[in-house]
C-alpha positions as CSV (number, residue, x, y, z in Angstrom):
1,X,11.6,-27.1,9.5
2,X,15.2,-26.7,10.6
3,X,15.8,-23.0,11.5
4,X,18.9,-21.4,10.2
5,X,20.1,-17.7,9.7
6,X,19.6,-18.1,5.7
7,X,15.6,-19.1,6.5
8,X,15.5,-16.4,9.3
9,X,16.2,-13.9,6.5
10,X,14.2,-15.1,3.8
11,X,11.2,-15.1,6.7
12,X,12.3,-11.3,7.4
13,X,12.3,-10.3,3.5
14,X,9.4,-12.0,2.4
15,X,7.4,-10.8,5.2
16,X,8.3,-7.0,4.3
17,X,8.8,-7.0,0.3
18,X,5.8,-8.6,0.0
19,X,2.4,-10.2,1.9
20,X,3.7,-13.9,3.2
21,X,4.6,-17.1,1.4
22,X,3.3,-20.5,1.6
23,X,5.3,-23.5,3.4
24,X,6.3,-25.5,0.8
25,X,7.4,-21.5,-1.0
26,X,9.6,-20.8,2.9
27,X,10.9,-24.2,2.7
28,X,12.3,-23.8,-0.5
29,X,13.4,-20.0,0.3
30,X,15.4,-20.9,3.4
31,X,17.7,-22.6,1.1
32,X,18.5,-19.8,-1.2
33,X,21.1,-16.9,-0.4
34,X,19.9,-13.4,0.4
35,X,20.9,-11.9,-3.4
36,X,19.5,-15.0,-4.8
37,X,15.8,-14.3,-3.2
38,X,15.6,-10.8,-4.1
39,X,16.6,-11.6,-7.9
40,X,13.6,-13.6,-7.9
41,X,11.3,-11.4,-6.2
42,X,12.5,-8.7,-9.4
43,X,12.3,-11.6,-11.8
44,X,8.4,-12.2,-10.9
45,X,8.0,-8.2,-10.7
46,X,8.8,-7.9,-14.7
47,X,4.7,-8.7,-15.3
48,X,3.0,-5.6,-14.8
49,X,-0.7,-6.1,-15.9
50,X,-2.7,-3.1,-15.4
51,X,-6.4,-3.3,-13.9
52,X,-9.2,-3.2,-16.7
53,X,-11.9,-3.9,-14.1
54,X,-13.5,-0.3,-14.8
55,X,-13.9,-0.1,-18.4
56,X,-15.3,3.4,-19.5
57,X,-15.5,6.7,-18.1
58,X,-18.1,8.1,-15.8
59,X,-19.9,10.4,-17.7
60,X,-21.8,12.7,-15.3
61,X,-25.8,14.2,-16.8
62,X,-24.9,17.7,-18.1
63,X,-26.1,20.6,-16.0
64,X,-27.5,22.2,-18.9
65,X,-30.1,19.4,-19.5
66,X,-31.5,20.2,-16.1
67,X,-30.9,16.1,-14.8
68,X,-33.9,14.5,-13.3
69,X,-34.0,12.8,-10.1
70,X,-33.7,9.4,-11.4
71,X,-31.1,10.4,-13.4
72,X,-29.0,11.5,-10.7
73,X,-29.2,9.3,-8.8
74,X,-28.6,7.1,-11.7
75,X,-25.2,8.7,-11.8
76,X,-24.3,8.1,-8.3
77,X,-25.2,4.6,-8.5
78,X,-22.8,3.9,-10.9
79,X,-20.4,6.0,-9.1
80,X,-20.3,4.0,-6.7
81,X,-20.2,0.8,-8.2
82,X,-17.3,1.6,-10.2
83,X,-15.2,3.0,-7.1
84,X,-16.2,-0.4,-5.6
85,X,-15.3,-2.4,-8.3
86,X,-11.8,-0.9,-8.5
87,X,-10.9,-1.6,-4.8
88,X,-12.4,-5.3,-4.9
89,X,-10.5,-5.9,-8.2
90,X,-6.9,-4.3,-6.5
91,X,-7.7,-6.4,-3.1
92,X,-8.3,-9.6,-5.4
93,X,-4.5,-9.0,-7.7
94,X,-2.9,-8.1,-3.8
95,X,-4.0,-12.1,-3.0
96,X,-3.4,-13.7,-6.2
97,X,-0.4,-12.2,-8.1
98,X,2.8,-13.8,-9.2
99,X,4.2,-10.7,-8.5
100,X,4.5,-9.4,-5.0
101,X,7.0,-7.0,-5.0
102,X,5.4,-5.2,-7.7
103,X,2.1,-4.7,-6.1
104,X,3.7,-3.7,-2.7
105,X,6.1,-1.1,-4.2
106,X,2.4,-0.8,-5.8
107,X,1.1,-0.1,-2.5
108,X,4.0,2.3,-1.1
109,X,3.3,4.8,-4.2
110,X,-0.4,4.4,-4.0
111,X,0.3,6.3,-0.4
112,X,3.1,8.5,-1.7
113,X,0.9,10.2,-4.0
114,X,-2.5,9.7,-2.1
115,X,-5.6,10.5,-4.6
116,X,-9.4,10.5,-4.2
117,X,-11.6,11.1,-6.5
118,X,-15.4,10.4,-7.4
119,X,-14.4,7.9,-10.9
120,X,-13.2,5.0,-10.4
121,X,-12.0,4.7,-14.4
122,X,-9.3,7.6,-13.3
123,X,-8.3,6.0,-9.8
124,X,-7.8,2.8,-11.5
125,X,-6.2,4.6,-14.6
126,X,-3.5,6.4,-11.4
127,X,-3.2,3.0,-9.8
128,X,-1.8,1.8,-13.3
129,X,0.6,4.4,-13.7
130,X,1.9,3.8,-10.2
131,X,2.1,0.3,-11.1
132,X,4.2,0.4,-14.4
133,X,6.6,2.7,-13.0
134,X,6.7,1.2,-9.6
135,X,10.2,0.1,-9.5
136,X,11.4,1.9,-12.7
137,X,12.2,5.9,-12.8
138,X,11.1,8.1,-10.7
139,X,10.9,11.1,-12.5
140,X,9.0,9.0,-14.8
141,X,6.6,8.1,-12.8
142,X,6.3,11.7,-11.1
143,X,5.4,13.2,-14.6
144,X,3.0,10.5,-15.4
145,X,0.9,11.2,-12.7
146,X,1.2,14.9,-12.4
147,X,-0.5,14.3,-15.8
148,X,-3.2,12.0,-14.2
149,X,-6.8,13.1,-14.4
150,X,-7.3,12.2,-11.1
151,X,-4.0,14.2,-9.9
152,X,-4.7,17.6,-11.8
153,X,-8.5,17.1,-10.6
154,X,-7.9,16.0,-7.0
155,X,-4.9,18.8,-6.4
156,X,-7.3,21.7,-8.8
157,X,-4.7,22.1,-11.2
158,X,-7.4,21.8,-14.1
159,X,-8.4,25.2,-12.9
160,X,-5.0,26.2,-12.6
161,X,-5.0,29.0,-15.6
162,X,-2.9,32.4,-16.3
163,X,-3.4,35.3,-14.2
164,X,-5.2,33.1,-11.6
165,X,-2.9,30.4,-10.6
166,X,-4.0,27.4,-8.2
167,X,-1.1,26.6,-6.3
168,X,-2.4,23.2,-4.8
169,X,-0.7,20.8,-6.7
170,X,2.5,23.0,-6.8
171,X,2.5,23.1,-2.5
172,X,1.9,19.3,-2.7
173,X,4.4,18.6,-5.3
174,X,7.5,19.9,-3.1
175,X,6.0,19.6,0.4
176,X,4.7,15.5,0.1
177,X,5.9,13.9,-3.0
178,X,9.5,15.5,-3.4
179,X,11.8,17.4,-0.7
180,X,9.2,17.8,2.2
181,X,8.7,21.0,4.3
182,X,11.3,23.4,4.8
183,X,13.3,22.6,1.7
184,X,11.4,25.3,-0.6
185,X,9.8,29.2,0.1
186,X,6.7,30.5,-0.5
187,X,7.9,32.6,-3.6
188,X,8.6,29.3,-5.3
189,X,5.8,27.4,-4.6
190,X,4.0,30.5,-6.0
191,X,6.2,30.7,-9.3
192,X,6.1,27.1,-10.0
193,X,2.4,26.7,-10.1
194,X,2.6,29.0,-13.0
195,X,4.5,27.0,-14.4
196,X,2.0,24.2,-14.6
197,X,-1.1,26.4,-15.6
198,X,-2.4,25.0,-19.0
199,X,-2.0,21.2,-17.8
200,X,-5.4,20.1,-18.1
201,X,-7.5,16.7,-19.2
202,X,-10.1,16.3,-21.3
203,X,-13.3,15.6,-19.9
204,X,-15.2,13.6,-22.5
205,X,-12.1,11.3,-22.9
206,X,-9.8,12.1,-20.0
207,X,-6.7,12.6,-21.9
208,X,-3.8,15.1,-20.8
209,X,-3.6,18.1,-23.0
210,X,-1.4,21.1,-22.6
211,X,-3.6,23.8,-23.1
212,X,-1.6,27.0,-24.6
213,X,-3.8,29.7,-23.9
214,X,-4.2,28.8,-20.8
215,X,-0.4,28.5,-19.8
216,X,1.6,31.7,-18.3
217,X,4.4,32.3,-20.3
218,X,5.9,35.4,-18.4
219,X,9.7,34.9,-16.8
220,X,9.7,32.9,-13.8
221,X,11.9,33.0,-10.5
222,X,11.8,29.3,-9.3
223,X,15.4,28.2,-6.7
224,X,16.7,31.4,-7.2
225,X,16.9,31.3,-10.9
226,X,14.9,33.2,-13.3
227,X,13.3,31.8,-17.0
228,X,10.3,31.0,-19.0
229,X,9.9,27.8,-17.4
230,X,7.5,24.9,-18.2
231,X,6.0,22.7,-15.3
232,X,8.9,19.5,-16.7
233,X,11.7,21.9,-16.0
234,X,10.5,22.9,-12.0
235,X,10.4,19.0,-12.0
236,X,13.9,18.4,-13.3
237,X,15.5,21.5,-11.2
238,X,13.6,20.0,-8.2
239,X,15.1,16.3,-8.8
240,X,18.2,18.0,-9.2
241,X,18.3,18.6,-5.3
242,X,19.6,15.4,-4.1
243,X,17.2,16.4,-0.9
244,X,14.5,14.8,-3.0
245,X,16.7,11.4,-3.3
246,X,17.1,11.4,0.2
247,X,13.3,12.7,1.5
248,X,12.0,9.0,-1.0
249,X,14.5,6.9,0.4
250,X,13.5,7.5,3.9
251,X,10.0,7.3,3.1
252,X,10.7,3.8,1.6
253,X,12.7,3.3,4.4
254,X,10.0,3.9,6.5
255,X,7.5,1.5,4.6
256,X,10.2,-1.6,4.5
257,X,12.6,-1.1,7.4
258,X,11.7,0.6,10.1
259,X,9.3,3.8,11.2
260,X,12.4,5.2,12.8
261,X,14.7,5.8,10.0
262,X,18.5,5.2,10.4
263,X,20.2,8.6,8.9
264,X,23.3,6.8,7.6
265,X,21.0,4.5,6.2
266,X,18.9,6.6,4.4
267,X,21.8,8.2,3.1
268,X,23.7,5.3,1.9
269,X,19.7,4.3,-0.1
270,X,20.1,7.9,-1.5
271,X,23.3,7.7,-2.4
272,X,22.4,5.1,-4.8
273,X,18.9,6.8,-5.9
274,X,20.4,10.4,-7.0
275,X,23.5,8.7,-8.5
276,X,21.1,6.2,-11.0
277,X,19.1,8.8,-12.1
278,X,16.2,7.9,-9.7
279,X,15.5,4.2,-11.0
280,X,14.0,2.7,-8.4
281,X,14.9,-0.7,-8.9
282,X,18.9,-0.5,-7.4
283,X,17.5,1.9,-4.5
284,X,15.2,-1.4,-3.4
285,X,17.7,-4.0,-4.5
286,X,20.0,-1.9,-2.4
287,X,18.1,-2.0,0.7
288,X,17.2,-5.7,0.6
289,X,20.8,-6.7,0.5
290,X,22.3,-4.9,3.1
291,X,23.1,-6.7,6.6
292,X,21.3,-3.9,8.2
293,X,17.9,-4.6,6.6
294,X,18.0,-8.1,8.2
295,X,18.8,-6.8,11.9
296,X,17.6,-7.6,14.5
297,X,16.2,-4.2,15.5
298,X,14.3,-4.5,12.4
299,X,12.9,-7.8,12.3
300,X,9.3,-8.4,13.7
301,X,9.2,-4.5,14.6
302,X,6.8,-2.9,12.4
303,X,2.9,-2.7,12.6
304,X,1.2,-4.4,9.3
305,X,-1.2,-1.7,7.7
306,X,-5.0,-3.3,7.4
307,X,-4.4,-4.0,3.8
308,X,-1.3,-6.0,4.7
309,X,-3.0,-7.6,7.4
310,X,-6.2,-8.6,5.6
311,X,-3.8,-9.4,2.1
312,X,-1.9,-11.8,3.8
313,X,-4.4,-13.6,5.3
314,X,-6.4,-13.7,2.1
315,X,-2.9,-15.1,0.4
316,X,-2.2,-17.3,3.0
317,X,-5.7,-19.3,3.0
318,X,-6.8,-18.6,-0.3
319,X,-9.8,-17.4,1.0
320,X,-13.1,-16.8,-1.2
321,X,-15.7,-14.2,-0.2
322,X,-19.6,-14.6,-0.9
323,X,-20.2,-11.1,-1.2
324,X,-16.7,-9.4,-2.3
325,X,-17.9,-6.2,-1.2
326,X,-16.8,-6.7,2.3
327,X,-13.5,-6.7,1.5
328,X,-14.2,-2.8,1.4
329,X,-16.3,-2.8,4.8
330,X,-13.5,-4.3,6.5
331,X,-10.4,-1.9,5.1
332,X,-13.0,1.1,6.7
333,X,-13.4,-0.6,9.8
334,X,-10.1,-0.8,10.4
335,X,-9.1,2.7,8.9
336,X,-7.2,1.9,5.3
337,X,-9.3,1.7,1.7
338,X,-7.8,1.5,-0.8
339,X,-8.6,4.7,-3.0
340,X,-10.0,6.2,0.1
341,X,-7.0,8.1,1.7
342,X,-7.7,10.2,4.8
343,X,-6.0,13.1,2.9
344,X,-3.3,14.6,0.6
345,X,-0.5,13.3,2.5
346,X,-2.3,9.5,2.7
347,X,-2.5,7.1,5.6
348,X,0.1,8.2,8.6
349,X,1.0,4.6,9.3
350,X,3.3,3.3,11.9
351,X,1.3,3.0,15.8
352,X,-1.4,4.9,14.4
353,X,-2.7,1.9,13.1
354,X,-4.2,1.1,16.2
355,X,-6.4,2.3,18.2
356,X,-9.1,0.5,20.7
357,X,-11.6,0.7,17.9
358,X,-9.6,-0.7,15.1
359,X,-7.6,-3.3,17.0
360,X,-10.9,-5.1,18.1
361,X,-11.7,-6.0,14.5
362,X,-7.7,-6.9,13.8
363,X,-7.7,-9.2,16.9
364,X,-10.4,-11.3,15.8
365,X,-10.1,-10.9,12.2
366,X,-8.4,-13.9,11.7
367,X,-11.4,-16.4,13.3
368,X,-13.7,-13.7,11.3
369,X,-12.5,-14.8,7.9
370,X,-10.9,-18.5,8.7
371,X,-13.5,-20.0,11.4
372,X,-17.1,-18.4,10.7
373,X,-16.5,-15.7,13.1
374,X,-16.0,-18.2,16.4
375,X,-12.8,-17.5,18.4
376,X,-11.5,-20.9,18.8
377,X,-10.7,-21.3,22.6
378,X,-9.4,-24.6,23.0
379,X,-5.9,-23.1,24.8
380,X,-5.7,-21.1,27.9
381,X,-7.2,-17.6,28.1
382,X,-4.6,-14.9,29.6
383,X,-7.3,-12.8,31.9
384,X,-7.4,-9.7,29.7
385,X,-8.3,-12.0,26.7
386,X,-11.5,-13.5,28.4
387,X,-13.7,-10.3,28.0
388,X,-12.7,-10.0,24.5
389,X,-13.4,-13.7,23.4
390,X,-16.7,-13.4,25.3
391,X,-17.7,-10.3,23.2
392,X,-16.8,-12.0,20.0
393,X,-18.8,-14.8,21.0
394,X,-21.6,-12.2,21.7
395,X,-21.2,-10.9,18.2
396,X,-20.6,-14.7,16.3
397,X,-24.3,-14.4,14.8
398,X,-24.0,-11.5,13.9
399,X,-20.5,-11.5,12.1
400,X,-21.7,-14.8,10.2
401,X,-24.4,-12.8,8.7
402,X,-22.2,-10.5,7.4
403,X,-18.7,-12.1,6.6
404,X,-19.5,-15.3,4.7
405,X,-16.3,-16.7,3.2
406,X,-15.2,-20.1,1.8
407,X,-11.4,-20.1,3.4
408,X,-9.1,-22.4,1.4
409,X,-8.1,-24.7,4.6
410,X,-7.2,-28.0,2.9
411,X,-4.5,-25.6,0.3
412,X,-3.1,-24.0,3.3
413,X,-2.8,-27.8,5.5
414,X,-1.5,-29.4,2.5
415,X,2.3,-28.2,2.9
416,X,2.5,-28.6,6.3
417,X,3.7,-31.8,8.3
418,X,1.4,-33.8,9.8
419,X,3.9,-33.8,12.8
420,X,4.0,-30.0,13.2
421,X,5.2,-28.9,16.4
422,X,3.8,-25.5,17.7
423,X,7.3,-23.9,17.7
424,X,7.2,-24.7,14.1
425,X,3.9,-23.1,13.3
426,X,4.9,-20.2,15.3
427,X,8.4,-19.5,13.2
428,X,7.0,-19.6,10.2
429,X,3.5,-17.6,11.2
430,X,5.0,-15.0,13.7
431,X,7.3,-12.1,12.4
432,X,10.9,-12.1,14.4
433,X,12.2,-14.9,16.7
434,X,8.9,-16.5,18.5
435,X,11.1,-17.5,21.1
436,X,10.9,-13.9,22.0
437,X,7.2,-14.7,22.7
438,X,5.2,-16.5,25.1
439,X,3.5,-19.3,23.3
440,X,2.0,-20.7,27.2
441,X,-1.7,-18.7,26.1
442,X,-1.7,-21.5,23.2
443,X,-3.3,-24.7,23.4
444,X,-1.6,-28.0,21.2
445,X,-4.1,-29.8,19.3
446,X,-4.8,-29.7,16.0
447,X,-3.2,-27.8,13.3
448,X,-6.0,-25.6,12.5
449,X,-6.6,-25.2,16.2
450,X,-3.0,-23.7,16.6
451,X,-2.6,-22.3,13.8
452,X,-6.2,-19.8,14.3
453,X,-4.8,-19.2,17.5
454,X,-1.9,-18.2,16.7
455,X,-3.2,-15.6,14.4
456,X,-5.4,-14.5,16.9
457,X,-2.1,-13.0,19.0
458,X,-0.8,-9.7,19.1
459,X,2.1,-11.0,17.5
460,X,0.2,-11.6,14.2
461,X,-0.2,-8.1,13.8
462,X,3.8,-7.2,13.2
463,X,5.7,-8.0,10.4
């Protein structure tokens, strides 16, 4: 594969706007022009099929029947089936779809507006709001899921009623999903969340209902101005601060470019955000087609979440699992589940990806799902490496009775060149210029000797 700045950048964007390609995809990238990539990437995002893995409500026994023992724990049974079921079926769309860019933008909001909750018909129903509006309007898609059962249950605005207002979701509205700390007082967080008393679901059916008698109606002081204000117009009076604009475009920022935003970048992607109207579409296209997205301070610099990590690989070699239910052991064991945030404001990200527990399982997550759980050490062992292989090795029988996978080897070998040179493997496996990296730890022999250990690097683990 002939390197040239044109396949450097479609390496760079593919790697960020969504989980990886396949060779004979690169190869056919590295010819096409920066614009021309990203129209595609939009083109493909266009299908936006919604998860119907969880197909009815949980209904939970009523108190008032006085629920046996079996029946409870009937109920939790099928909790937590469903809420398994809805992570397996999002991991299984991340490493199939025809639509990458969708599902990452997908992933982004899915941390923007972090949600847990004990029904897995409600998180999947949030997770298909977040997907239809993904790259479409903001304000849009803020409404939509402040209407979300799983939003007005998780942030108690269902008991958010006249003359006792909750003021969760009205804190978390300004402070994490809008114009972040200091851009709001305490009076207005107050006066807002009377503004969104009445907005409540349904239980039985789990539609959004504005309930009327429920709703405050007294004059409001919210920014300094004073009215009988409804929870859509603090929304539209707090998108009208372009703050908001520019505390999303940094947070994207953060997510594609780089965990140490670029002011005059950020301002440039709000620039474009506020003046749209908050589509979301121009603020990405935006971002992907600027020369500064593709510099070199930003290539190869940013630590892949374990989703990303365990996606791509999953993409990559088409792997399938014999009990799919791993899929949510590993996300825990290396601190992101889907549906499982740590809290309101979702998974921290950058460095705090790693730590000595969770890079253990990263390191050898590779030979885990690809090789039966063996590290293969047919190259040369740098000193610090030898303790870890020899505790994987430790571990082999044990990780093959719990990771049993059927990886998609002779898909992923097809595309590549019989004649593959290491340096070749490396570019199109290793985020950023490999000639940055030493390669002398890996050992030439056969493809799927080099290519498992070159997953096995720290390398791997950037994007």
């Amino acid at each position: 594969m002939k390197r040239t700045k044109q396949s450097d950048q479609a390496k760079h964007l593919y790697s960020r706007a969504t989980f990886g390609v396949h060779y004979s995809e690169f190869e056919k990238l590295s010819d096409m022009s920066v614009r021309k990539a990203v129209r595609r990437l939009f083109e493909q995002a266009e299908a936006d099929d919604p998860l119907t893995e969880v197909t009815e409500l949980l209904q939970r026994p009523p108190r008032e029947d006085n629920p046996t023992e079996e029946e409870i724990k009937d109920y939790l049974r099928r909790r937590n089936e469903q809420e398994r079921s809805v992570n397996i079926a999002w991991m299984r769309r991340l490493a199939e779809t025809k639509a990458p860019l969708l599902e990452k933008m997908t992933l982004f909001w899915h941390g923007h507006f972090a949600c847990r909750m004990n029904d897995g018909y409600y998180l999947q129903q949030l997770n298909n709001v977040q997907r239809k509006n993904a790259l479409g309007n903001f304000r849009t898609l803020l409404l939509e899921v402040a209407k979300a059962p799983a939003m007005l249950s998780f942030l108690n605005n269902q008991q958010n009623k006249k003359g006792h207002p909750n003021e969760n979701f009205a804190r978390e509205l300004m402070e994490l999903f809008t114009l972040g700390r200091g851009h709001y007082t305490e009076n207005d967080i107050k006066q807002s969340a009377r503004a969104f008393t009445g907005w409540q679901y349904k239980g039985k059916t789990g539609e959004f209902f504005y309930n009327v008698r429920q709703h405050d109606t007294d004059t409001k002081t919210f920014f300094e101005k004073t009215g009988n204000f409804s929870g859509e117009d603090i929304i539209d009076m707090i998108l009208a601060k372009k703050q908001t604009a520019y505390f999303i475009s940094e947070k994207i920022y953060k997510f594609f470019v780089n965990d140490s935003p670029d002011p005059g970048h950020v301002k440039e992607l709000a620039d474009v955000f506020y003046k749209s109207g908050y589509e979301v579409k121009p603020l990405v296209e935006k971002m992907f087609t600027s020369e500064w997205f593709y510099d070199q301070k930003n290539v190869g610099n940013k630590i892949k979440s374990p989703v990303e990590l365990l996606t791509g690989l999953n993409r990559q070699f088409s792997i399938r699992y014999e009990n799919p239910a791993v899929l949510l052991q590993l996300q825990r064991s290396m601190g992101q589940a889907l549906f499982y945030p740590p809290n309101v404001a979702g998974w921290p990200g950058g460095q705090n990806w790693i730590d000595s527990s969770s890079l253990l399982t990263r390191m050898k997550l590779p030979s885990l799902l690809l090789n039966g759980g063996v590290i293969d050490t047919g190259g040369k062992a740098d000193p610090e490496d030898e303790a870890f292989i020899a505790a994987a090795k430790r571990q082999q029988l044990k990780v093959e009775r719990r990771v049993k996978t059927q990886p998609g080897w002779d898909i992923f070998l097809k595309d590549i060149p019989s004649d593959v040179k290491l340096s070749e493997l490396a570019y199109f496996l290793i985020a950023g210029d490999p000639e940055r990296h030493s390669l002398n730890s890996i050992g030439t022999g056969s493809i799927r000797s080099m290519v498992l250990q070159l997953l096995s690097t720290p390398e791997y683990q950037l994007c």
